[in-house]
N, CA, C and O atoms as a MOPAC input file, in Angstrom:
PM7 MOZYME 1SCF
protein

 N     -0.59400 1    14.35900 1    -4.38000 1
 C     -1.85300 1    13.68700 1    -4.65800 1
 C     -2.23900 1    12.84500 1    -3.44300 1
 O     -1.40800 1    12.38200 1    -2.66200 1
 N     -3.73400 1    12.65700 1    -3.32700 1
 C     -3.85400 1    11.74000 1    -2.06100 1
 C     -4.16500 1    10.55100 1    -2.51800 1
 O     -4.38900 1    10.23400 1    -3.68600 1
 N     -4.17400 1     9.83900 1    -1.48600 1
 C     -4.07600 1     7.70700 1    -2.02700 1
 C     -5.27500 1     7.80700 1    -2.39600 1
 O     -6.10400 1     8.61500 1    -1.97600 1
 N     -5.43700 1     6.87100 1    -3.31300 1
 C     -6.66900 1     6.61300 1    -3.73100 1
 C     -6.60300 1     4.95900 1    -3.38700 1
 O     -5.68900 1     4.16200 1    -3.59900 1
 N     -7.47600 1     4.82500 1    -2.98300 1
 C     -8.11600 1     3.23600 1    -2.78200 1
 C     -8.50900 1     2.55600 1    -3.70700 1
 O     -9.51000 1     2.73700 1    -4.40100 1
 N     -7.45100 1     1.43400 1    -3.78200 1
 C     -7.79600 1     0.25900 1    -4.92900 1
 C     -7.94000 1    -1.14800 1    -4.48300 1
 O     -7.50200 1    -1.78700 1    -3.52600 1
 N     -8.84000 1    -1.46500 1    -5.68600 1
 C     -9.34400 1    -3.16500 1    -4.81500 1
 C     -8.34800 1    -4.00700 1    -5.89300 1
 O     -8.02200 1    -3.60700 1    -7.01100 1
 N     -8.02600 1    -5.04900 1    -5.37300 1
 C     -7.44900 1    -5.60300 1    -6.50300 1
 C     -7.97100 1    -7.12100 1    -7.11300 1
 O     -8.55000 1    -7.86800 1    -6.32300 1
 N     -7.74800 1    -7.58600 1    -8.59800 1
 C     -6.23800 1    -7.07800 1    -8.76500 1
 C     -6.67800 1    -5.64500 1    -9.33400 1
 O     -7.83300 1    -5.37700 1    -9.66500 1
 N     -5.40100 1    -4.61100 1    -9.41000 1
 C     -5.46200 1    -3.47400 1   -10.10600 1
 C     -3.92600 1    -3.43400 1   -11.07900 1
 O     -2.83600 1    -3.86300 1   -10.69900 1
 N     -4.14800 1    -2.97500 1   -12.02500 1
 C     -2.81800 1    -2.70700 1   -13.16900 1
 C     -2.25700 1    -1.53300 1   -12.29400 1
 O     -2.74400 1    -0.59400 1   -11.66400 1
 N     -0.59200 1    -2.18700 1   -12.63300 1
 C      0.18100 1    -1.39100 1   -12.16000 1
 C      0.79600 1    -0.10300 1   -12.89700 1
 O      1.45000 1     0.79200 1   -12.36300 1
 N      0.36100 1    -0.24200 1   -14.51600 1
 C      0.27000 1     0.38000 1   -15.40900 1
 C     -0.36300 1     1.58400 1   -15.84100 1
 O     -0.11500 1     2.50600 1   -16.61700 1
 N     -1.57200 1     1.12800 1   -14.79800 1
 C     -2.82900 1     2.36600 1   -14.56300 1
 C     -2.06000 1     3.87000 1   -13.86200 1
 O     -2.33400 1     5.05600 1   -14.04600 1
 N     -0.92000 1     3.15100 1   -12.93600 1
 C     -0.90000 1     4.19100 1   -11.98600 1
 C     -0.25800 1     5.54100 1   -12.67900 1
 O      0.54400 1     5.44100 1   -13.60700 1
 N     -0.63100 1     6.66400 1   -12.21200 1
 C     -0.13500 1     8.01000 1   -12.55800 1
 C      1.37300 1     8.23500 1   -13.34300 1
 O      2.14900 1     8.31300 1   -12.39000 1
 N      2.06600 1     8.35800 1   -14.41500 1
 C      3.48100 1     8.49000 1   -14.32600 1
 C      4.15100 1     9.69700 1   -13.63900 1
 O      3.46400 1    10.62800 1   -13.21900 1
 N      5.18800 1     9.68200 1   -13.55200 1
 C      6.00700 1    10.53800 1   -12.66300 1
 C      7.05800 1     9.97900 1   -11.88300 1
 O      6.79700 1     8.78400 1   -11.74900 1
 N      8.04700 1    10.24700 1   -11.34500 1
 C      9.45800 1     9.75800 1   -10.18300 1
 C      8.67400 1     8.98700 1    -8.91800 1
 O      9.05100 1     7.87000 1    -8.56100 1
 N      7.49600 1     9.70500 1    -8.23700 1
 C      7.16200 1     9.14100 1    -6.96700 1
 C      6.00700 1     8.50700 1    -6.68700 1
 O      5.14600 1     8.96700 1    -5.93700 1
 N      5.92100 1     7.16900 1    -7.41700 1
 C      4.73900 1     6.41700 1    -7.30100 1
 C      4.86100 1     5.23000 1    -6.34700 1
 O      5.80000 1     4.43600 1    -6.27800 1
 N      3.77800 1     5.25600 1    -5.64900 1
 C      4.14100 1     4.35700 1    -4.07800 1
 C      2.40000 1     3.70900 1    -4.13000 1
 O      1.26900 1     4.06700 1    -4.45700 1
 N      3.21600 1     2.40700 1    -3.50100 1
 C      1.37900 1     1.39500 1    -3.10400 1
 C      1.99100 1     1.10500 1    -1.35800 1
 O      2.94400 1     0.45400 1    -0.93000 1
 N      1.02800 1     1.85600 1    -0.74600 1
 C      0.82100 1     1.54200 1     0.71300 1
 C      0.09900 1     0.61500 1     1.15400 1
 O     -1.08600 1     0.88100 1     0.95200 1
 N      0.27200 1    -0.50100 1     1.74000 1
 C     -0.25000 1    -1.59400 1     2.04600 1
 C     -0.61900 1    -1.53500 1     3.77300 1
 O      0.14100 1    -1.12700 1     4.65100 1
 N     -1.75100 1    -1.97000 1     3.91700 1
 C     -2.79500 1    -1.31100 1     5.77400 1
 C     -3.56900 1    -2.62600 1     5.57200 1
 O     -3.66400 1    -3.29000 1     4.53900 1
 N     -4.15600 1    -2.88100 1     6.91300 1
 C     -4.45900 1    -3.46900 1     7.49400 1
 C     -6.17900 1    -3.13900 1     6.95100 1
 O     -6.49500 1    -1.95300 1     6.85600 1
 N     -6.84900 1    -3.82400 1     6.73600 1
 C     -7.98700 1    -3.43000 1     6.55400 1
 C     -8.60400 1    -2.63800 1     7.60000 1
 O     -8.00700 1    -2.33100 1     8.63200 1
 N     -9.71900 1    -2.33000 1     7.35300 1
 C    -10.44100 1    -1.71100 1     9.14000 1
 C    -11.89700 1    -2.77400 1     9.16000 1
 O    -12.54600 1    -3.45600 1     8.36700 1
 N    -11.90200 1    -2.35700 1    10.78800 1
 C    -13.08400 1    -3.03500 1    11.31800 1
 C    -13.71700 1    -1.77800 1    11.91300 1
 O    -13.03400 1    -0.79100 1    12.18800 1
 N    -15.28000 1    -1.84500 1    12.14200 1
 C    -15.86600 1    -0.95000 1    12.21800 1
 C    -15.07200 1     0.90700 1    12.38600 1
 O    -14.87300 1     1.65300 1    13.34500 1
 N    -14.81900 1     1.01000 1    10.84300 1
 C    -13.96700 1     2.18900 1    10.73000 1
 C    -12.50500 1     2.44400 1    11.00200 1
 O    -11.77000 1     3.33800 1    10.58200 1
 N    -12.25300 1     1.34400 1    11.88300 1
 C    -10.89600 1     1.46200 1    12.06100 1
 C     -9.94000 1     0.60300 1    11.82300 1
 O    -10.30500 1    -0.52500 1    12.15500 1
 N     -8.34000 1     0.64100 1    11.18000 1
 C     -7.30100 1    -0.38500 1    11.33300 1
 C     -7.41700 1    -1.28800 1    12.25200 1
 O     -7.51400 1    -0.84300 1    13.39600 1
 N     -7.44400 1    -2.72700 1    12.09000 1
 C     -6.95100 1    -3.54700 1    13.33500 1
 C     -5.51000 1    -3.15600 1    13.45500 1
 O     -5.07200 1    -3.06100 1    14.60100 1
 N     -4.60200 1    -2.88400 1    12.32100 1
 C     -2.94400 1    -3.37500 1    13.21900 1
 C     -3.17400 1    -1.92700 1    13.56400 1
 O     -3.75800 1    -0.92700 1    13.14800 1
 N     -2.26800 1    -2.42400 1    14.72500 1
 C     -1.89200 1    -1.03400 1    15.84400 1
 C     -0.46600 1     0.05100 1    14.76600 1
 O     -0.33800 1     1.25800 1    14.56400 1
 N      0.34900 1    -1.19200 1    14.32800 1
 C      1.50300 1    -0.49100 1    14.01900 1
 C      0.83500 1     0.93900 1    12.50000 1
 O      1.14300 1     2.13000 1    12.47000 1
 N     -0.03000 1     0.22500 1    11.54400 1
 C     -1.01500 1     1.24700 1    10.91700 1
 C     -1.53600 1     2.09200 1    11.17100 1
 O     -1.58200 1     3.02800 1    10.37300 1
 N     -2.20700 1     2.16100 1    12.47300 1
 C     -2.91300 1     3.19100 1    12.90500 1
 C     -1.30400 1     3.89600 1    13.34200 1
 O     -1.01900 1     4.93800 1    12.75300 1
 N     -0.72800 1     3.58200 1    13.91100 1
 C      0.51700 1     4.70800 1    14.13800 1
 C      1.17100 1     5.64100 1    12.76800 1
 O      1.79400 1     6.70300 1    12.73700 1
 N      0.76000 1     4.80900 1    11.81400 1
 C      1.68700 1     5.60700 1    11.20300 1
 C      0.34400 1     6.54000 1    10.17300 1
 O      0.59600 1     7.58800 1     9.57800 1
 N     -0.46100 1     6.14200 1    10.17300 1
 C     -1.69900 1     6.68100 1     9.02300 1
 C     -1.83100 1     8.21700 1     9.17700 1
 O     -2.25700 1     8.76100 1     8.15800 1
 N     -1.67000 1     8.71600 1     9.80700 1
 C     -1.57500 1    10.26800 1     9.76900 1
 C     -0.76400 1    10.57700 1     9.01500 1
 O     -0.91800 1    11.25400 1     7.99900 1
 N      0.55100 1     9.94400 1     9.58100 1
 C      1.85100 1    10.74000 1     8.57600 1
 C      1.90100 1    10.20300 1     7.62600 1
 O      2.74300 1    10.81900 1     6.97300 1
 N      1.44900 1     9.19800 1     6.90500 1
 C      1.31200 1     8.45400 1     5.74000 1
 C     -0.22400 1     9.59100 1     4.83900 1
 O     -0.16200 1    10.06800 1     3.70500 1
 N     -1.09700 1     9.68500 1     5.56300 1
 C     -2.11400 1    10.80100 1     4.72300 1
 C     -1.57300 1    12.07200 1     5.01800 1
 O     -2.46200 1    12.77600 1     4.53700 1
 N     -0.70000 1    12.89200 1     5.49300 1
 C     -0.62100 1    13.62500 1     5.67100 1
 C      0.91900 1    14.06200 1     4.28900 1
 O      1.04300 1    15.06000 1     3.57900 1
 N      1.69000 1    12.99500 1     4.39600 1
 C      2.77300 1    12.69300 1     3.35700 1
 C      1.70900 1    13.02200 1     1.59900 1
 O      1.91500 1    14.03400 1     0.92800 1
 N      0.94200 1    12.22900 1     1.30000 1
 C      0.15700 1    12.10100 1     0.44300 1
 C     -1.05400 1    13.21500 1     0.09800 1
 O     -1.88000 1    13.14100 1    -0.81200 1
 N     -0.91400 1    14.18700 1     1.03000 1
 C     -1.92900 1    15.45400 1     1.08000 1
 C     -2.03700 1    15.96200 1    -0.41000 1
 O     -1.03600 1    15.89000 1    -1.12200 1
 N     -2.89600 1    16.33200 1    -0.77000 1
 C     -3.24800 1    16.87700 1    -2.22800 1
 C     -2.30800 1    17.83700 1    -2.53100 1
 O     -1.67600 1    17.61600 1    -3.56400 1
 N     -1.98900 1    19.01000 1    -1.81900 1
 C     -1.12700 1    19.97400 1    -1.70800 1
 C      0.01200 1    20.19000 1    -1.77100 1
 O      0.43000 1    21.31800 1    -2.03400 1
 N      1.05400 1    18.83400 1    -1.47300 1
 C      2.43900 1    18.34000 1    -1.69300 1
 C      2.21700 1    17.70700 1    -2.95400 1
 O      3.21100 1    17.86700 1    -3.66100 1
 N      1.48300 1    17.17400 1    -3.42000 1
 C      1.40000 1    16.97000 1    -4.95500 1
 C      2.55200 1    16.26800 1    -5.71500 1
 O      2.27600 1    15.87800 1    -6.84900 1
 N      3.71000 1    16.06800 1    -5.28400 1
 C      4.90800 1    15.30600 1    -5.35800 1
 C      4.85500 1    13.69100 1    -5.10200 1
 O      5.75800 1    12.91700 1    -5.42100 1
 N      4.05000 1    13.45400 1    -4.68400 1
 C      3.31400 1    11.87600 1    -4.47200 1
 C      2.66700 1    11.51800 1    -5.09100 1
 O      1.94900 1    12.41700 1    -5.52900 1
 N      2.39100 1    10.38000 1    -5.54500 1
 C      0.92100 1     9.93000 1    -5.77300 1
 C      1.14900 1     8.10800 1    -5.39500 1
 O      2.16900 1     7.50200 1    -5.72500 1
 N      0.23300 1     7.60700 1    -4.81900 1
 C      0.18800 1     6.36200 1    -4.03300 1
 C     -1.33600 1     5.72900 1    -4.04900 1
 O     -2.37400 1     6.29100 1    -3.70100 1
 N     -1.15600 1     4.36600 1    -4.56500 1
 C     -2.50900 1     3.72800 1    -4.13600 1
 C     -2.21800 1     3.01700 1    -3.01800 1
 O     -1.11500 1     2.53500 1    -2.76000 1
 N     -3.24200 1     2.94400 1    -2.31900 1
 C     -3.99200 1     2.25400 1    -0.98300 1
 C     -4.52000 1     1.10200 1    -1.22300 1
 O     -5.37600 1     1.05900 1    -2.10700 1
 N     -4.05500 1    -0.48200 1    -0.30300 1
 C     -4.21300 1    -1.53900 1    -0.72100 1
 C     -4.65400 1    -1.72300 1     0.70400 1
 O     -4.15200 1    -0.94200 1     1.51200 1
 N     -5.60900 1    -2.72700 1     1.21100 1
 C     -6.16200 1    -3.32100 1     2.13000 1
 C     -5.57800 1    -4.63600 1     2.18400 1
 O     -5.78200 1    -5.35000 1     1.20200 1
 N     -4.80400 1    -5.16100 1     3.25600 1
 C     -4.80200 1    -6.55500 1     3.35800 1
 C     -5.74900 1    -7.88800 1     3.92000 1
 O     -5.82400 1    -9.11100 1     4.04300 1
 N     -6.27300 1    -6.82000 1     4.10300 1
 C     -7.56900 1    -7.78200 1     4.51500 1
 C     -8.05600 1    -7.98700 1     6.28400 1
 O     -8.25200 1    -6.81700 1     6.61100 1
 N     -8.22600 1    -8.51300 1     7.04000 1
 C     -8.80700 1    -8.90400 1     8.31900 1
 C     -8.08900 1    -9.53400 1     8.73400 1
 O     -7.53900 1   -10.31600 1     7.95900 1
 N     -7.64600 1    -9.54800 1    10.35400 1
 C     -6.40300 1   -10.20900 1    10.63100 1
 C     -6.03100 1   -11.91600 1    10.32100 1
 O     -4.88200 1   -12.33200 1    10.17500 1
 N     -7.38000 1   -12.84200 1    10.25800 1
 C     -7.05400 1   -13.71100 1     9.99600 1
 C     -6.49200 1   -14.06400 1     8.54900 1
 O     -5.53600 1   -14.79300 1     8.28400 1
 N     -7.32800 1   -13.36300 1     7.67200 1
 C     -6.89800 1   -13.30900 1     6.21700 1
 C     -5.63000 1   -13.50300 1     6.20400 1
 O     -4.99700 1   -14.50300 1     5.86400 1
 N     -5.15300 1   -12.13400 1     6.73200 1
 C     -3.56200 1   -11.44500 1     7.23000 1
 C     -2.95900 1   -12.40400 1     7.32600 1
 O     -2.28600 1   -12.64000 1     6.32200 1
 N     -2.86800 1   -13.18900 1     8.19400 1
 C     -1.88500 1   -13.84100 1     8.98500 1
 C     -2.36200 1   -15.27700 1     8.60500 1
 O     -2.45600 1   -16.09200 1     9.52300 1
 N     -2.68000 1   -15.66900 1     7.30000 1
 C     -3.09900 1   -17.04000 1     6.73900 1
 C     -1.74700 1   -16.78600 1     5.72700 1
 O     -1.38700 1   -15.73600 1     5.19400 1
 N     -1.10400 1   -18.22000 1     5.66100 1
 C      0.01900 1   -18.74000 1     4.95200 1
 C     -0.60700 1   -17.95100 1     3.45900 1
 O     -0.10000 1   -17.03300 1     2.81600 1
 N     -1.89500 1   -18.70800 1     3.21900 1
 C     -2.36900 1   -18.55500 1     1.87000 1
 C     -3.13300 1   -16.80500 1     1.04800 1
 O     -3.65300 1   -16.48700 1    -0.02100 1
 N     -2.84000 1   -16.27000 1     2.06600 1
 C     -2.80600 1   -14.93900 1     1.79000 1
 C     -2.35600 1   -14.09900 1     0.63400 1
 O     -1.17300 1   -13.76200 1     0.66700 1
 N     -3.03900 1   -13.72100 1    -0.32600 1
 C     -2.26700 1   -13.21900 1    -1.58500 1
 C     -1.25400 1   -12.20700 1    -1.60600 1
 O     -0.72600 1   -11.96700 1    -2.69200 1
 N     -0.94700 1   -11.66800 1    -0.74000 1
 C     -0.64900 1    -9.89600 1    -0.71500 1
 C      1.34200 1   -11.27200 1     0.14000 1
 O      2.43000 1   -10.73600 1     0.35000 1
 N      1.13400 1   -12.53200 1     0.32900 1
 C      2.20700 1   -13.59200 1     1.08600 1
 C      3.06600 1   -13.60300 1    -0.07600 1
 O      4.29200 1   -13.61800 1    -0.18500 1
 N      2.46600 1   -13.59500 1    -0.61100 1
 C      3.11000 1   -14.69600 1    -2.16700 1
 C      3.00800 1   -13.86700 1    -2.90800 1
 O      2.35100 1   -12.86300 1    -2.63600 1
 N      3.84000 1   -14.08700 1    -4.47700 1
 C      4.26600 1   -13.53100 1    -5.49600 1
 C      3.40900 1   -12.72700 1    -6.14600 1
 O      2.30100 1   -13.26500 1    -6.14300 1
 N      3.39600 1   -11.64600 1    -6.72800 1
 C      4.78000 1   -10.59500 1    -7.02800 1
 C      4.65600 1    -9.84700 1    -5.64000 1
 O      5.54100 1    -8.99200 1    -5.67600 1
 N      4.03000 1    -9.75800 1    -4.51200 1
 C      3.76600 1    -8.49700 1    -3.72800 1
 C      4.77000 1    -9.03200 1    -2.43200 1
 O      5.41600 1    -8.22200 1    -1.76800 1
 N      4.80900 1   -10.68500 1    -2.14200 1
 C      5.95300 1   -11.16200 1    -0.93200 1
 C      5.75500 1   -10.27900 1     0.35700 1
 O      6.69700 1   -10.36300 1     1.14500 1
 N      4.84400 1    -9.54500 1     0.68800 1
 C      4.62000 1    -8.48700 1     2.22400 1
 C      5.05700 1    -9.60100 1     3.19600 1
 O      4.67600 1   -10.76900 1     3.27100 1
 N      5.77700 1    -9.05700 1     3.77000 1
 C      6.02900 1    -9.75200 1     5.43700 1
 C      5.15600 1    -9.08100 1     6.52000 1
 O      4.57900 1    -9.71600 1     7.40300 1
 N      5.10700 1    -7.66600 1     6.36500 1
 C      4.66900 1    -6.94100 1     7.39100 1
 C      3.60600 1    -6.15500 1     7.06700 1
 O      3.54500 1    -5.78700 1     5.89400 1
 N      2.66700 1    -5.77500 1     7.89900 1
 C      2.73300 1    -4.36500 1     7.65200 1
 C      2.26100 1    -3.39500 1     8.76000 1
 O      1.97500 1    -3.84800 1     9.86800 1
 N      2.18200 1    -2.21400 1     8.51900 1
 C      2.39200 1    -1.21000 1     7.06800 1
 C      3.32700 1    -1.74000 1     6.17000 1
 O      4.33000 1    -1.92800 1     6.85900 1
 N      3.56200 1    -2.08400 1     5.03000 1
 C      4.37500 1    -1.49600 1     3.93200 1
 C      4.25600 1    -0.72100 1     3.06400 1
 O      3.12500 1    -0.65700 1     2.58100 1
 N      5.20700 1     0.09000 1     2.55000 1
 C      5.51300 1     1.18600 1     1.72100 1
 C      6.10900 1     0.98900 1     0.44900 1
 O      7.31400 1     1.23300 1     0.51100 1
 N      5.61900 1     0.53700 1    -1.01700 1
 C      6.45000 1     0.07600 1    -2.27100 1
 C      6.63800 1     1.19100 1    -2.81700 1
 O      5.73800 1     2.01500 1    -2.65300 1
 N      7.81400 1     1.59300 1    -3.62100 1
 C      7.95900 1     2.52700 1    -4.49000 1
 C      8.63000 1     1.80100 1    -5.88600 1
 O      9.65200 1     1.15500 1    -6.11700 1
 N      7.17900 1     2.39700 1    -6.87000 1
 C      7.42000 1     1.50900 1    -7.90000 1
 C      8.88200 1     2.37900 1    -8.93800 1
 O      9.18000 1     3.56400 1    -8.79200 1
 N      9.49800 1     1.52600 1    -9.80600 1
 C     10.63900 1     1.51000 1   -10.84300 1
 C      9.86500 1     2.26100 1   -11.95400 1
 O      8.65300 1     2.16000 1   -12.14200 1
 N     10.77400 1     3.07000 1   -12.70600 1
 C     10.29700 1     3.20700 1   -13.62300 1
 C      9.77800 1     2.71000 1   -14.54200 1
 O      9.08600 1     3.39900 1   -15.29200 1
 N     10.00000 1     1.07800 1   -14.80000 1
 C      8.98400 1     0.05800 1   -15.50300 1
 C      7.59300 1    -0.48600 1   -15.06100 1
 O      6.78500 1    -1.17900 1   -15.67900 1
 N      7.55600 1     0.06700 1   -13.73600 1
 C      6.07600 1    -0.00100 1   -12.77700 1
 C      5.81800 1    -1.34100 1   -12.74500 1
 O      4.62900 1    -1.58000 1   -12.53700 1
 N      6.80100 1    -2.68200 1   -12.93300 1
 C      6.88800 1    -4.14100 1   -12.28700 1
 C      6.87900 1    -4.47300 1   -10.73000 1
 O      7.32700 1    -3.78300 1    -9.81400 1
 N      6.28300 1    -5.64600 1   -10.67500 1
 C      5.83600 1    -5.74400 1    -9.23700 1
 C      7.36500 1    -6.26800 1    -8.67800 1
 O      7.90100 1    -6.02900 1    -7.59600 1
 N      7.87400 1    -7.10000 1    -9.86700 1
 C      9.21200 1    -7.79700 1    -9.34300 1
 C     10.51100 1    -6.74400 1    -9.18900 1
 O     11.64100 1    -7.20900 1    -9.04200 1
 N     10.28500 1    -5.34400 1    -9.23000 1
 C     11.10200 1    -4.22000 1    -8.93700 1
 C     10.72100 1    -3.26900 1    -8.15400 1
 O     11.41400 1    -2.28400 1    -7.90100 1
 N      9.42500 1    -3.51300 1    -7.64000 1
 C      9.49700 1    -2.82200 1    -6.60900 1
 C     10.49600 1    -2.77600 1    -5.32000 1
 O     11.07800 1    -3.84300 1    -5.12300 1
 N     10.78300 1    -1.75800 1    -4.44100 1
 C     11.74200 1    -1.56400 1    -3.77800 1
 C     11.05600 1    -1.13000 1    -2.09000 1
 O     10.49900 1    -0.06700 1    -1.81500 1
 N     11.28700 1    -2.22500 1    -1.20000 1
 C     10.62300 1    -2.12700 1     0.24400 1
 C     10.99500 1    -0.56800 1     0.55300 1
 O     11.99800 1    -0.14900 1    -0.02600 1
 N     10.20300 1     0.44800 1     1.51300 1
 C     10.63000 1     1.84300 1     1.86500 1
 C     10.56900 1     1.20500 1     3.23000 1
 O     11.67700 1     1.19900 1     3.76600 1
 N      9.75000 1     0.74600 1     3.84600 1
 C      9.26100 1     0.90900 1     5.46400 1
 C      9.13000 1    -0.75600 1     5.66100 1
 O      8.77900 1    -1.22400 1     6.74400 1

């Protein structure tokens, strides 16, 4: 399945069931494109992982916002349940689809 883009908040409950459910976390874009560099490196193989055709995936797409957003203490995506240090990050949710079990990939 390919990512579908969600604004949040979004239920984590919503998402598809199945073994391989993942929330990819990117850098927002500015005129069309990622600011972080390390995102744009990996976004091919991250849409290309998620291609309709491998169908073994399914993943929502989260925006962190604009770099200052980003890199503000008070940043939601900082703090609880989601704690991102970096990104890209890669969550792969538990079979209870809790934010407090999600498990870092990348």
């Amino acid at each position: 399945m390919p990512l579908e883009e969600v604004e949040l908040p979004f239920d984590t409950d919503s998402l598809k069931n199945g073994r391989n459910r993942f929330i990819v976390f990117f850098s927002s874009r500015v005129d069309g494109r990622l600011w972080c560099p390390d995102c744009v490196a990996v976004e091919g193989l991250v849409n290309n992982t998620f291609r309709p055709e491998h169908g073994q995936y399914y993943g929502v797409l989260v925006y962190v916002g604009q770099k200052a957003e980003w890199k503000s203490e008070n940043c939601i995506f900082r703090r609880e349940p989601w704690c991102i240090t970096a990104i890209p990050t890669i969550m792969k949710l538990d079979k209870a689809r809790h934010p407090s079990t999600f498990r870092y990939i990348y």
